[in-house]
Biopython code that builds the backbone (N, CA, C, O; Angstrom):
import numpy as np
from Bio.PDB.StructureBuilder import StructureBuilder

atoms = [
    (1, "UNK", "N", (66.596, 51.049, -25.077)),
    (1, "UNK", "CA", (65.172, 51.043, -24.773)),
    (1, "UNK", "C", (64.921, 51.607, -23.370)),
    (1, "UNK", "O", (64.009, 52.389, -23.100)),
    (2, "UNK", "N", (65.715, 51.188, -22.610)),
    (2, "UNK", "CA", (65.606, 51.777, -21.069)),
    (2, "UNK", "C", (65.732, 53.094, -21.009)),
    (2, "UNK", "O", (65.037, 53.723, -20.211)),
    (3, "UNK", "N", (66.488, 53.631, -21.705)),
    (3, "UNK", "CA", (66.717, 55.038, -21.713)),
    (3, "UNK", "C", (65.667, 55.663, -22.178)),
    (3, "UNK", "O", (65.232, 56.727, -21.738)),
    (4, "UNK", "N", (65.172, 54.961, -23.183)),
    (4, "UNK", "CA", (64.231, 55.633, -23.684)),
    (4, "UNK", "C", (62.790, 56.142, -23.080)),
    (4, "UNK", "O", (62.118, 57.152, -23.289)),
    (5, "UNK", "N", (62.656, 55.259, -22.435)),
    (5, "UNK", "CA", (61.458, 54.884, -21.244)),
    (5, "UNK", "C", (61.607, 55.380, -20.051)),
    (5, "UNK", "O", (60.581, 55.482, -19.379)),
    (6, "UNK", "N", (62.829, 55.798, -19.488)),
    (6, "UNK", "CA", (63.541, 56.709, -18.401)),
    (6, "UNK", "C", (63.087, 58.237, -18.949)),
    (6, "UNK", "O", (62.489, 59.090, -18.294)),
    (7, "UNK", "N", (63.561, 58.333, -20.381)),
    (7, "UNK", "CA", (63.095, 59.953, -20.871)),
    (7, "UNK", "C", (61.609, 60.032, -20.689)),
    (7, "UNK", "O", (61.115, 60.778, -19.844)),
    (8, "UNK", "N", (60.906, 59.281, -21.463)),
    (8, "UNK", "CA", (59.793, 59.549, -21.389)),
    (8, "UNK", "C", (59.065, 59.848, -19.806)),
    (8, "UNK", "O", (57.927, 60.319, -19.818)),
    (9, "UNK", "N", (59.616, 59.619, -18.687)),
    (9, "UNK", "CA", (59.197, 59.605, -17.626)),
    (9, "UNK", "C", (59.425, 61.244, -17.105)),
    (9, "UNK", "O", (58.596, 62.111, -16.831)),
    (10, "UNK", "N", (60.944, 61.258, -17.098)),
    (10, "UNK", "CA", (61.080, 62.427, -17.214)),
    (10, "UNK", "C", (60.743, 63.928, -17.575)),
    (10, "UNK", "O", (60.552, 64.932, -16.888)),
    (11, "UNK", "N", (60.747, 63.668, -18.976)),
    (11, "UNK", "CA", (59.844, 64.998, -19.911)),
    (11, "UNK", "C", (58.300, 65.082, -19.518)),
    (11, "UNK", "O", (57.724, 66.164, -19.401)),
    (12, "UNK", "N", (57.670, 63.835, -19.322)),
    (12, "UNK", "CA", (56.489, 64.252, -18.505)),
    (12, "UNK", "C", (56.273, 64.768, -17.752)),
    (12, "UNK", "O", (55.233, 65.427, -17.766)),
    (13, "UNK", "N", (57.020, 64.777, -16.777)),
    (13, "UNK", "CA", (56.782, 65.544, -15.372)),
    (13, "UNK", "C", (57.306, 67.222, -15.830)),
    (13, "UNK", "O", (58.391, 67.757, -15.602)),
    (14, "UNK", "N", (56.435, 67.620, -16.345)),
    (14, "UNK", "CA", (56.449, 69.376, -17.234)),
    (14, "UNK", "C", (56.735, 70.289, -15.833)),
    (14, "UNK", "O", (57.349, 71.278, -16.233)),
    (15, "UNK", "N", (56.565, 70.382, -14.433)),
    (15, "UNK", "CA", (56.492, 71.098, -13.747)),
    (15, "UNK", "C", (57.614, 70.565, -12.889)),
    (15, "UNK", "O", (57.956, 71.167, -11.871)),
    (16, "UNK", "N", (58.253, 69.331, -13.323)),
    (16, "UNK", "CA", (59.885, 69.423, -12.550)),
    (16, "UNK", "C", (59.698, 69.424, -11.038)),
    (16, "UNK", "O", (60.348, 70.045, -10.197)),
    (17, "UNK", "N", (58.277, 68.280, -10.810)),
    (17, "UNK", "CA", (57.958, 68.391, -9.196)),
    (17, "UNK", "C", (58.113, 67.036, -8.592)),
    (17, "UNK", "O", (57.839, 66.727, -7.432)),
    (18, "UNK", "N", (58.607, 66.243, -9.563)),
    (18, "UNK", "CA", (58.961, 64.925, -8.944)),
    (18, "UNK", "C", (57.358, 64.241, -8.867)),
    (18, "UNK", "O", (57.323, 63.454, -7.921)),
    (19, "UNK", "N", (56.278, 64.303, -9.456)),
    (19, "UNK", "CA", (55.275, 63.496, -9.491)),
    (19, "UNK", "C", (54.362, 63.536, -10.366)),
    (19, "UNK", "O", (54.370, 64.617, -10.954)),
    (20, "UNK", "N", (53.389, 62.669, -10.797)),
    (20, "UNK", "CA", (53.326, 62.230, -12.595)),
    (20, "UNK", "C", (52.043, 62.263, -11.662)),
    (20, "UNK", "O", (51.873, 61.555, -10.669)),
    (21, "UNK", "N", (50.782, 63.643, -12.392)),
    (21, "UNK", "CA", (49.175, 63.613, -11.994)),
    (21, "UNK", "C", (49.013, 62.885, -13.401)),
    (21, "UNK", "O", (49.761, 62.322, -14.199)),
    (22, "UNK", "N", (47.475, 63.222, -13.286)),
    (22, "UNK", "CA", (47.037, 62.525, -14.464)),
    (22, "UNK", "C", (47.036, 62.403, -15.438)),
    (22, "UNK", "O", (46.871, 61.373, -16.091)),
    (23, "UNK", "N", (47.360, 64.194, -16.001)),
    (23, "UNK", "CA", (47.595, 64.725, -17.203)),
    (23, "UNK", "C", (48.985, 64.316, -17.658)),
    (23, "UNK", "O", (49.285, 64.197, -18.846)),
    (24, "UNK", "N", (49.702, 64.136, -16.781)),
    (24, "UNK", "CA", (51.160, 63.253, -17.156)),
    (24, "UNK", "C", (51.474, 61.997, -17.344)),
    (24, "UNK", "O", (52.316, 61.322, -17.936)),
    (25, "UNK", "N", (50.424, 61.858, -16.575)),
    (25, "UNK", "CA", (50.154, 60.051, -16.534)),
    (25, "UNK", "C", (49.391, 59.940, -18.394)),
    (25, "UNK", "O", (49.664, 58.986, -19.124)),
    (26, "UNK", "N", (48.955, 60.485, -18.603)),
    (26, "UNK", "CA", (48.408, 60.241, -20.202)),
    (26, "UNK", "C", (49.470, 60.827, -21.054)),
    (26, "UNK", "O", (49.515, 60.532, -22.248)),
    (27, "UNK", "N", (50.044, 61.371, -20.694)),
    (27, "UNK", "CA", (51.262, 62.109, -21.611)),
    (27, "UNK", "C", (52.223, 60.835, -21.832)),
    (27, "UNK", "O", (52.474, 60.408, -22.959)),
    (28, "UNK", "N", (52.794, 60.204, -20.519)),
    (28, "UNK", "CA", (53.651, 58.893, -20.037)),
    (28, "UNK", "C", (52.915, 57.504, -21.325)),
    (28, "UNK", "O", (53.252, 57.096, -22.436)),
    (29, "UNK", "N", (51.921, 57.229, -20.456)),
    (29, "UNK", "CA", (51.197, 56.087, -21.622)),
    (29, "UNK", "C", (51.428, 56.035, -22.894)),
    (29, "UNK", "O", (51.842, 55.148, -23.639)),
    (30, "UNK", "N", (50.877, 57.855, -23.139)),
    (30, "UNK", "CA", (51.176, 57.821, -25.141)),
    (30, "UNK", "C", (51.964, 57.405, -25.706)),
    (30, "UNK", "O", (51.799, 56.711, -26.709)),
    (31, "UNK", "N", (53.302, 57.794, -25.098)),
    (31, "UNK", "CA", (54.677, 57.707, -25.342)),
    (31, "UNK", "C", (54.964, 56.439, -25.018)),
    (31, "UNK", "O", (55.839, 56.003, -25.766)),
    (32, "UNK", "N", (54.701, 55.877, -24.443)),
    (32, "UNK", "CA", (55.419, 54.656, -23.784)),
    (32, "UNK", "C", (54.896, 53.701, -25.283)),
    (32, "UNK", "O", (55.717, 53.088, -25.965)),
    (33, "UNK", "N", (53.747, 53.726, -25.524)),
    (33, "UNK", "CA", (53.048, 53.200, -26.528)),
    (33, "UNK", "C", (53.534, 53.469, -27.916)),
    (33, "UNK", "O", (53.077, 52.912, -28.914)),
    (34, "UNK", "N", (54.665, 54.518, -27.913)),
    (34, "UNK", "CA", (54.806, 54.901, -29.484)),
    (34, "UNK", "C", (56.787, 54.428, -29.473)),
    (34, "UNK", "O", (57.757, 54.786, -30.141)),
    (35, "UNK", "N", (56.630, 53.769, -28.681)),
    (35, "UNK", "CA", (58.172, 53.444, -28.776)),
    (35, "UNK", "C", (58.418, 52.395, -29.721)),
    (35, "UNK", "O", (57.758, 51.357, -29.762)),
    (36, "UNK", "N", (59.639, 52.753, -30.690)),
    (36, "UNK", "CA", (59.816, 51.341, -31.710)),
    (36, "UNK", "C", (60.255, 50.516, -31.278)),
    (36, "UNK", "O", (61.338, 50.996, -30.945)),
    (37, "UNK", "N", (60.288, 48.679, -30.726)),
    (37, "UNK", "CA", (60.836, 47.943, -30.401)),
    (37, "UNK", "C", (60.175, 47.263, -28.834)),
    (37, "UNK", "O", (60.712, 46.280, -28.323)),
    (38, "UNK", "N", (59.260, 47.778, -28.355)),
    (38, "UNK", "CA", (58.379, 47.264, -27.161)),
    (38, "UNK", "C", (57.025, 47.443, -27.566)),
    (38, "UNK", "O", (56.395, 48.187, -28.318)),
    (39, "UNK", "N", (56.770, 46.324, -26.660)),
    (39, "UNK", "CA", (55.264, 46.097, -26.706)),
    (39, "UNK", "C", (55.117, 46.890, -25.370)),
    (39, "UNK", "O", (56.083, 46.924, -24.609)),
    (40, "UNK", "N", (53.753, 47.642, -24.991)),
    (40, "UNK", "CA", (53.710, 48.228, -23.701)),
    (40, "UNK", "C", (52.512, 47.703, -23.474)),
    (40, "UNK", "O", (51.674, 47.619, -24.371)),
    (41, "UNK", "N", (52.191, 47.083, -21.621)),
    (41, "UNK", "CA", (51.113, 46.783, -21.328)),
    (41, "UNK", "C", (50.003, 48.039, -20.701)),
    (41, "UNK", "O", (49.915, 47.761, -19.505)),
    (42, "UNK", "N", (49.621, 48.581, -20.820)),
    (42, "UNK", "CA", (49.332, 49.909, -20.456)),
    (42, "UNK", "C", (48.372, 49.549, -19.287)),
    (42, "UNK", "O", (48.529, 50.347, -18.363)),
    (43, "UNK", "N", (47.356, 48.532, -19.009)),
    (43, "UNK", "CA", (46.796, 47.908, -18.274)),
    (43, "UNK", "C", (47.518, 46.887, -17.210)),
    (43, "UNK", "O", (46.944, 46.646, -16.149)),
    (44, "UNK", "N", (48.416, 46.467, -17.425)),
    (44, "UNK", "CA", (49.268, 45.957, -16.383)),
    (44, "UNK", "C", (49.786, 47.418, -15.559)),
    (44, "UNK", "O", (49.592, 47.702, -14.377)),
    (45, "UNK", "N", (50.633, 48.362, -16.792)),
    (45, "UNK", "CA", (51.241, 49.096, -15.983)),
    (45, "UNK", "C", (50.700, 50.312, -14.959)),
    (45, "UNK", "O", (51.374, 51.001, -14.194)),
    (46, "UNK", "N", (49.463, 50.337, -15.169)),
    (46, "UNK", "CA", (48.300, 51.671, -14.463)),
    (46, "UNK", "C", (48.064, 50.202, -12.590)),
    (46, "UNK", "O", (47.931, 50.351, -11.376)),
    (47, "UNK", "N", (48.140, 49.197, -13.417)),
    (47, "UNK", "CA", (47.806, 48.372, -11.512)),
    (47, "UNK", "C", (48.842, 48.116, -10.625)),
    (47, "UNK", "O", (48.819, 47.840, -9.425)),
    (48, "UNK", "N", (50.186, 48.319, -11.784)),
    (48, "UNK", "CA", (51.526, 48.178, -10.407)),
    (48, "UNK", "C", (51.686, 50.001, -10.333)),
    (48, "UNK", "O", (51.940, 50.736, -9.379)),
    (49, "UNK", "N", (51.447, 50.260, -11.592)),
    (49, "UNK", "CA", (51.539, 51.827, -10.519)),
    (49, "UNK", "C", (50.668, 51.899, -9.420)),
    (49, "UNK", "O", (51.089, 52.180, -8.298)),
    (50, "UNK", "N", (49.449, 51.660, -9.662)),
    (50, "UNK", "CA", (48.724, 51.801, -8.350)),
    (50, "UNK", "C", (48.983, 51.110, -6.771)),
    (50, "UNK", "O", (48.693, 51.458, -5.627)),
    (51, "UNK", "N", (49.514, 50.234, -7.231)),
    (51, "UNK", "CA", (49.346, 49.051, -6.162)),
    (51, "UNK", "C", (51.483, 49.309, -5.502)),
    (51, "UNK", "O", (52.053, 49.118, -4.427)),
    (52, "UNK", "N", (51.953, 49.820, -6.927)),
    (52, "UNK", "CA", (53.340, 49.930, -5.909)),
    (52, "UNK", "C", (53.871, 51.712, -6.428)),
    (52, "UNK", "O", (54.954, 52.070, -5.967)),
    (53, "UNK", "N", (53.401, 52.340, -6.992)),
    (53, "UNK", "CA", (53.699, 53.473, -7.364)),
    (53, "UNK", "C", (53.876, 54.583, -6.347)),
    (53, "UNK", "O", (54.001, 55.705, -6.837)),
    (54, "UNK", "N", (53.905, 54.503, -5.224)),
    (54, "UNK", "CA", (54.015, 55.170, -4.428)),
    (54, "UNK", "C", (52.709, 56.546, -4.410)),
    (54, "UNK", "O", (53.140, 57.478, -5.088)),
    (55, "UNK", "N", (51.618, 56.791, -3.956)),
    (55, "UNK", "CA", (51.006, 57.712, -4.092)),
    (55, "UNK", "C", (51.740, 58.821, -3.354)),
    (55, "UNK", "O", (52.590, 58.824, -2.464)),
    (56, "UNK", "N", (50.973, 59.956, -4.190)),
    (56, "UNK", "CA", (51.738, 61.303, -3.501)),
    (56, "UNK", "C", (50.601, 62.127, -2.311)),
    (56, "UNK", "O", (49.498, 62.666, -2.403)),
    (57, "UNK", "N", (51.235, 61.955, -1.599)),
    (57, "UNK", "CA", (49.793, 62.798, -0.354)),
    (57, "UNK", "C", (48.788, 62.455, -0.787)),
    (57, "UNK", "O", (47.864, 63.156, -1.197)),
    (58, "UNK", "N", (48.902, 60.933, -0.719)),
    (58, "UNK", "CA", (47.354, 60.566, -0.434)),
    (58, "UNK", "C", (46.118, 60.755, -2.010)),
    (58, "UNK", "O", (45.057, 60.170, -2.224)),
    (59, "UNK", "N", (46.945, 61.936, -2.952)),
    (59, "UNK", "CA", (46.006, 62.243, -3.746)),
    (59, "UNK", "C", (45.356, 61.112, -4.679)),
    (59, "UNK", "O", (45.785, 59.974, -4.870)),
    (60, "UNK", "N", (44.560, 61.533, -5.047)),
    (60, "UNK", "CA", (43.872, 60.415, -6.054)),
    (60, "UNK", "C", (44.602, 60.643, -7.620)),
    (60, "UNK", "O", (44.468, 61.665, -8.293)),
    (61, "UNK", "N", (45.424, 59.397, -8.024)),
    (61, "UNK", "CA", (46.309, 59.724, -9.619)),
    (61, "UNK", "C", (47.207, 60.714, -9.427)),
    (61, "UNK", "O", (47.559, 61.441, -10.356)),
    (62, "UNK", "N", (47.674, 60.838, -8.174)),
    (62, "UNK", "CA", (48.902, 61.488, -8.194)),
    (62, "UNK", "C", (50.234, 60.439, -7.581)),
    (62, "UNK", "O", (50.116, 60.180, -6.383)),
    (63, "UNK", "N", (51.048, 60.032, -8.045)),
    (63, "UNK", "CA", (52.361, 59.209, -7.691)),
    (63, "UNK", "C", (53.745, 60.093, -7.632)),
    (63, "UNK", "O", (54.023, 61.161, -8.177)),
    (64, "UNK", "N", (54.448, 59.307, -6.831)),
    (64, "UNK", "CA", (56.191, 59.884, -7.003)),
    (64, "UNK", "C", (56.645, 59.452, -8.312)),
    (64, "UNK", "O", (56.388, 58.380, -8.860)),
    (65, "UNK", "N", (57.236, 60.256, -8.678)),
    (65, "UNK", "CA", (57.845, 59.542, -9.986)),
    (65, "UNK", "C", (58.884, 58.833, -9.697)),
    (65, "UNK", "O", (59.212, 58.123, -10.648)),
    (66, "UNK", "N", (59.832, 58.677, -8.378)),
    (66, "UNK", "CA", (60.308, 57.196, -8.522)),
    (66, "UNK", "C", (59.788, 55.644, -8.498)),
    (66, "UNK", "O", (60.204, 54.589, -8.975)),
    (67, "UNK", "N", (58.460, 56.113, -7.556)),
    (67, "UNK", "CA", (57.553, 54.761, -7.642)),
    (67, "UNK", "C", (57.262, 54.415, -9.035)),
    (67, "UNK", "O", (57.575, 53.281, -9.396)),
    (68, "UNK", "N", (56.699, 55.231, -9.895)),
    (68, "UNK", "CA", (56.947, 55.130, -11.590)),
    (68, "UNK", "C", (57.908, 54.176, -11.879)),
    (68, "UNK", "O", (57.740, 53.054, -12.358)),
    (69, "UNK", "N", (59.114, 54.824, -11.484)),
    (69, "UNK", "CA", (60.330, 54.265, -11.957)),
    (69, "UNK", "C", (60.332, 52.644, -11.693)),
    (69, "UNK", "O", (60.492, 51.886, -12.649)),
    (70, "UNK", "N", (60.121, 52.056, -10.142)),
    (70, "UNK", "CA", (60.308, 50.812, -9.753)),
    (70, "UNK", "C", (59.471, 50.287, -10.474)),
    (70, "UNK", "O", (59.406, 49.058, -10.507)),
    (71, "UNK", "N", (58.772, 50.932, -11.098)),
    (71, "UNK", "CA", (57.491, 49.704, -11.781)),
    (71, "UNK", "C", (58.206, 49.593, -13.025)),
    (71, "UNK", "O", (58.600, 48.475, -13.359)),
    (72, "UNK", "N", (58.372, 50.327, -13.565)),
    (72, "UNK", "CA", (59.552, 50.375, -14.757)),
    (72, "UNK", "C", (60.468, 49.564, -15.240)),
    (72, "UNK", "O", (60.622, 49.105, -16.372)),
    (73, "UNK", "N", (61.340, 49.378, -13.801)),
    (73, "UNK", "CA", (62.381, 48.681, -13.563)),
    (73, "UNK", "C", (61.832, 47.232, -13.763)),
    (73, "UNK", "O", (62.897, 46.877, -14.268)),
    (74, "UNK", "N", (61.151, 46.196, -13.796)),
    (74, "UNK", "CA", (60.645, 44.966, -13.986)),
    (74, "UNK", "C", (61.213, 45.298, -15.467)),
    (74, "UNK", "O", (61.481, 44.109, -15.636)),
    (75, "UNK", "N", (61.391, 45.552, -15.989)),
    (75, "UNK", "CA", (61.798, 45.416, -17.743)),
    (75, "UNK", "C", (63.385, 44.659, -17.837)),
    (75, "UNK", "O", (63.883, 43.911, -18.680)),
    (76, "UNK", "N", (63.943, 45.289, -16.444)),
    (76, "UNK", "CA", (65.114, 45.174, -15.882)),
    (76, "UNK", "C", (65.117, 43.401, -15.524)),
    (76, "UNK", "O", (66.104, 42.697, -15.738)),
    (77, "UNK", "N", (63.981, 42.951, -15.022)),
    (77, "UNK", "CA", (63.902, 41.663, -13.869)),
    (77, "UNK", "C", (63.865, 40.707, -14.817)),
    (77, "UNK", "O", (62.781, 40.786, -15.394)),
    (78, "UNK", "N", (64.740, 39.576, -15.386)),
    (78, "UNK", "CA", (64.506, 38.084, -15.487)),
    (78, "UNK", "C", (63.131, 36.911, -15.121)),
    (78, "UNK", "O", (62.437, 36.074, -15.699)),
    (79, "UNK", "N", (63.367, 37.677, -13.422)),
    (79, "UNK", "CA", (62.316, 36.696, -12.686)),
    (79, "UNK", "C", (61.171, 36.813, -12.863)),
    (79, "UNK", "O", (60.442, 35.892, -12.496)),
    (80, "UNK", "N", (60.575, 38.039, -13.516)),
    (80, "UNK", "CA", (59.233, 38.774, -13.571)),
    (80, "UNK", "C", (58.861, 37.308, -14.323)),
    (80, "UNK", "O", (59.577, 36.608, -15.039)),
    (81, "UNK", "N", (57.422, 37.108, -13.872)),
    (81, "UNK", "CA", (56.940, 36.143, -14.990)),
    (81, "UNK", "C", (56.440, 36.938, -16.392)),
    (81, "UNK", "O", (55.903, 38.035, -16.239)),
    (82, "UNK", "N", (56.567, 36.528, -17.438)),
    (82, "UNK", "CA", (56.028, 37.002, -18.405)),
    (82, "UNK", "C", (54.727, 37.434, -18.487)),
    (82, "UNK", "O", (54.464, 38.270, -19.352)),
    (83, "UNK", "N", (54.007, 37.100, -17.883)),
    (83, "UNK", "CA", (52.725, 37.460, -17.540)),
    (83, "UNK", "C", (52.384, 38.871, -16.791)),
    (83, "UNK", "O", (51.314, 39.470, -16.892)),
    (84, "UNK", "N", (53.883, 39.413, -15.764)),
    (84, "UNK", "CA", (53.449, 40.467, -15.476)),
    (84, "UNK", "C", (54.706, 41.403, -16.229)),
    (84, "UNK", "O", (55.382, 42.185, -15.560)),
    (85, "UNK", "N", (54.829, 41.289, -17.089)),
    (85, "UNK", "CA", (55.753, 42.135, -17.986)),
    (85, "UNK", "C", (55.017, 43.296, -18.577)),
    (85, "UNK", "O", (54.110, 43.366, -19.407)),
    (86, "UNK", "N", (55.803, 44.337, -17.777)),
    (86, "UNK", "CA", (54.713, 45.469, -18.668)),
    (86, "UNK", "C", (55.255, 45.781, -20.344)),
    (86, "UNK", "O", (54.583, 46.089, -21.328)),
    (87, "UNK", "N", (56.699, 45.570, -20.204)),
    (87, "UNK", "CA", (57.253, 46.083, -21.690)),
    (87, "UNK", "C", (57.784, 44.075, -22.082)),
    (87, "UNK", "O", (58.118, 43.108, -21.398)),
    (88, "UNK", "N", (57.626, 44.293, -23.180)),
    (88, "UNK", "CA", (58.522, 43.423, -23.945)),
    (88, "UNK", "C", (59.053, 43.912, -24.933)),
    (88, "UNK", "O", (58.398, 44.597, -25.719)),
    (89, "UNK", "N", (60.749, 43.588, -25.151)),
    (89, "UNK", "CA", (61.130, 44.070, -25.957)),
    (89, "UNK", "C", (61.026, 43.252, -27.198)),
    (89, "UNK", "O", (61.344, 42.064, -27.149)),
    (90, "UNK", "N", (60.508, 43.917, -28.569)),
    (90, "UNK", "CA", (60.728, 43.032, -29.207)),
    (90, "UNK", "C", (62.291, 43.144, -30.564)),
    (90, "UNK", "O", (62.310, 44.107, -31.330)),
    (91, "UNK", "N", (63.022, 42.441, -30.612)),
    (91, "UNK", "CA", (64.165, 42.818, -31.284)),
    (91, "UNK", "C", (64.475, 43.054, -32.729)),
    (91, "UNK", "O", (65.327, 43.792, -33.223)),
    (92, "UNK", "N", (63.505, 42.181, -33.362)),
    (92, "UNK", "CA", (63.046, 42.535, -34.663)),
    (92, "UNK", "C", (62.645, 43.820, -34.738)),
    (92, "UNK", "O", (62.695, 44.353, -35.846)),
    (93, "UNK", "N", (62.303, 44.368, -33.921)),
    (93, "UNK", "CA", (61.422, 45.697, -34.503)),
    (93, "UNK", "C", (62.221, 46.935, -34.319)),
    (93, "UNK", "O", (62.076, 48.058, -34.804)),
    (94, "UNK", "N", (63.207, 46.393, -33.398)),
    (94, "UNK", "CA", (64.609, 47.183, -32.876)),
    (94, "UNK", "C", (65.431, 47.405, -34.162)),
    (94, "UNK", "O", (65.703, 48.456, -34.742)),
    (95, "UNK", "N", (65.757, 46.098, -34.455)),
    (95, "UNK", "CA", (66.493, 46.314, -35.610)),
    (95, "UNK", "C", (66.150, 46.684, -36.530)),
    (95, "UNK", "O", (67.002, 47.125, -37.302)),
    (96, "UNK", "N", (64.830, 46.698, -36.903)),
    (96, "UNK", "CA", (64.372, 48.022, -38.019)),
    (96, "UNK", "C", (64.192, 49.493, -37.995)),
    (96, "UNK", "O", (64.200, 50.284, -38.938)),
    (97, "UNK", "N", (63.985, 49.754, -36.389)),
    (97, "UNK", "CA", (64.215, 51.016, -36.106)),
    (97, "UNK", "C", (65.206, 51.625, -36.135)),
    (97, "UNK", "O", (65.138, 52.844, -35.981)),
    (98, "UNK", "N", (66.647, 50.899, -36.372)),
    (98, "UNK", "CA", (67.846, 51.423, -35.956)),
    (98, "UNK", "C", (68.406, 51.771, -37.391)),
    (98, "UNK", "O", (69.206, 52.684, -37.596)),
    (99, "UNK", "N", (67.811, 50.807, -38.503)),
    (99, "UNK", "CA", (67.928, 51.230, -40.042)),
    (99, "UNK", "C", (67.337, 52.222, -40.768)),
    (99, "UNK", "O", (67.794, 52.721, -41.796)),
    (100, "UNK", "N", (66.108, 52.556, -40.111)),
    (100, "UNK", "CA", (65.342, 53.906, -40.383)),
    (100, "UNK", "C", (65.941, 55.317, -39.615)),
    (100, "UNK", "O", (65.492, 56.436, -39.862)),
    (101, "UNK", "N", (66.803, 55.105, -38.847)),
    (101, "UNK", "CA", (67.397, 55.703, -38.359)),
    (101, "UNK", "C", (68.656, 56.704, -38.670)),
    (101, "UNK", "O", (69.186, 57.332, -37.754)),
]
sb = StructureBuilder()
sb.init_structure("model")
sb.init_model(0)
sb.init_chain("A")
sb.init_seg("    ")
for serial, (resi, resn, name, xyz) in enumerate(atoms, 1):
    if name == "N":
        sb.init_residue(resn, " ", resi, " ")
    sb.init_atom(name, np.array(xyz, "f"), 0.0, 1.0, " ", f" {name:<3s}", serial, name[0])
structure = sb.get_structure()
């Protein structure tokens, strides 16, 4: 799943400049949303991008895409309360994806 969510970060950034504008930022969401096996908070995850996403020069909806990443990384964290979980994995849905597979 991590990987998967690492790609999607990646392939967004179409111009290979290290930062996710807006049009990538909706490209990112879609995807994040069409993954089999997570729930995605798409509204949690637009306020820690904002609030820890690192902006890029200041612009308005422009971020580093590693700040992306650290927000990401909470999928990673135990301690996160569930409440600010942007992904949950769910495993049932894993394991059906992996049979359609």
């Amino acid at each position: 799943v991590i990987h998967d969510i690492m790609t999607v970060l990646m392939r967004a950034d179409r111009n290979q400049d290290f930062t996710i504008g807006p049009s990538e930022l909706n490209v990112i969401i879609f995807s994040l949303k069409n993954i089999d096996g997570i729930d995605f908070n798409e509204k949690l995850f637009r306020e820690l991008l904002e609030a820890h996403g690192d902006k890029y020069d200041n612009e308005e909806g422009h971020y580093k895409i590693d700040g992306a990443m650290r927000v990401i990384r909470n999928l990673l964290d135990d301690d996160v309360p569930e409440e600010y979980n942007v992904f949950n994995i769910r495993t049932d849905q894993l394991k059906h994806a992996s049979k359609k597979a």
